[in-house]
N, C-alpha and C positions, 0 to 999 in steps of 0.2 A: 547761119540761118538754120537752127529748127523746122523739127518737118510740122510742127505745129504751129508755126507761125505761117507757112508757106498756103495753109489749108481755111489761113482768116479770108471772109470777105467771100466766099464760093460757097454755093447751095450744092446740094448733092440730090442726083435725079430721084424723082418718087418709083416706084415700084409698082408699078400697073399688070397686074398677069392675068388682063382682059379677061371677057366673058367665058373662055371655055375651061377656066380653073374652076368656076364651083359644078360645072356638068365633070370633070374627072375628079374632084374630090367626090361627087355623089355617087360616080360610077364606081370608086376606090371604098365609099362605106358600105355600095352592095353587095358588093364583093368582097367585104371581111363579114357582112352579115352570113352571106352564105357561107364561107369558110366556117365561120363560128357553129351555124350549126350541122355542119357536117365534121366538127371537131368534137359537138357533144353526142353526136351519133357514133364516132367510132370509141369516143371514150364509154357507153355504153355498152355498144358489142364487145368491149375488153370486159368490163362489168361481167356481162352474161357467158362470157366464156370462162372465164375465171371464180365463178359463184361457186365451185364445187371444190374447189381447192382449199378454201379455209383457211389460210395464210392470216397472222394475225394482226394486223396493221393493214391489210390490204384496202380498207376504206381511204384511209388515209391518202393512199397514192388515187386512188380513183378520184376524191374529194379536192386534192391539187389539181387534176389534170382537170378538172370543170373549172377550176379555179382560174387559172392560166388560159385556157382557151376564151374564158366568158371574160377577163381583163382583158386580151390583146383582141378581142373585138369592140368592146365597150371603147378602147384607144383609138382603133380607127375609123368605127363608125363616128366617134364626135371631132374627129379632125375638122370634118367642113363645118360644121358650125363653129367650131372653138376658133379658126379664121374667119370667120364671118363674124364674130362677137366683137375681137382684136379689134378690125376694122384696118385703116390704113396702116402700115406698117413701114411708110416713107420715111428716110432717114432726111429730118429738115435742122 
């Protein structure tokens, strides 16, 4: 007997995670809003302290780290809609 055979004929439960998943995913994108922008606030004070130093590439890193901080907010402020778009995600 196959475990594939053994699995004919059985539904498999839906995945319900009730009302208070989209209030902590909402709670979970203001709280990468904020992060974000207290990631382009310190990448700025790196800017303004470093302005005098002239290093030549130094745009470059300052221009990643907005980069990086303004992607990994853009990711998890759209998490709850990107599950809310999905929709049910029941294995039937």
């Amino acid at each position: 007997m196959t475990g594939r055979s053994a699995v004919v004929g059985r539904t498999l439960a839906a995945f319900d995670p009730g009302p208070d998943a989209g209030t902590i995913l909402g709670i979970i994108g203001w709280c990468a809003s904020a992060a974000g922008v207290g990631g382009l606030i310190i990448v700025g004070i790196q800017m303004a302290i470093q302005m005098r130093r002239g290093d030549p590439g130094e745009g470059g890193e300052h221009f990643r780290g907005v980069l990086f901080v303004t992607l990994g907010c853009l990711i998890a402020s759209t998490a709850g809609p990107l599950v809310a778009f999905l929709g049910d995600l029941s294995l039937h």
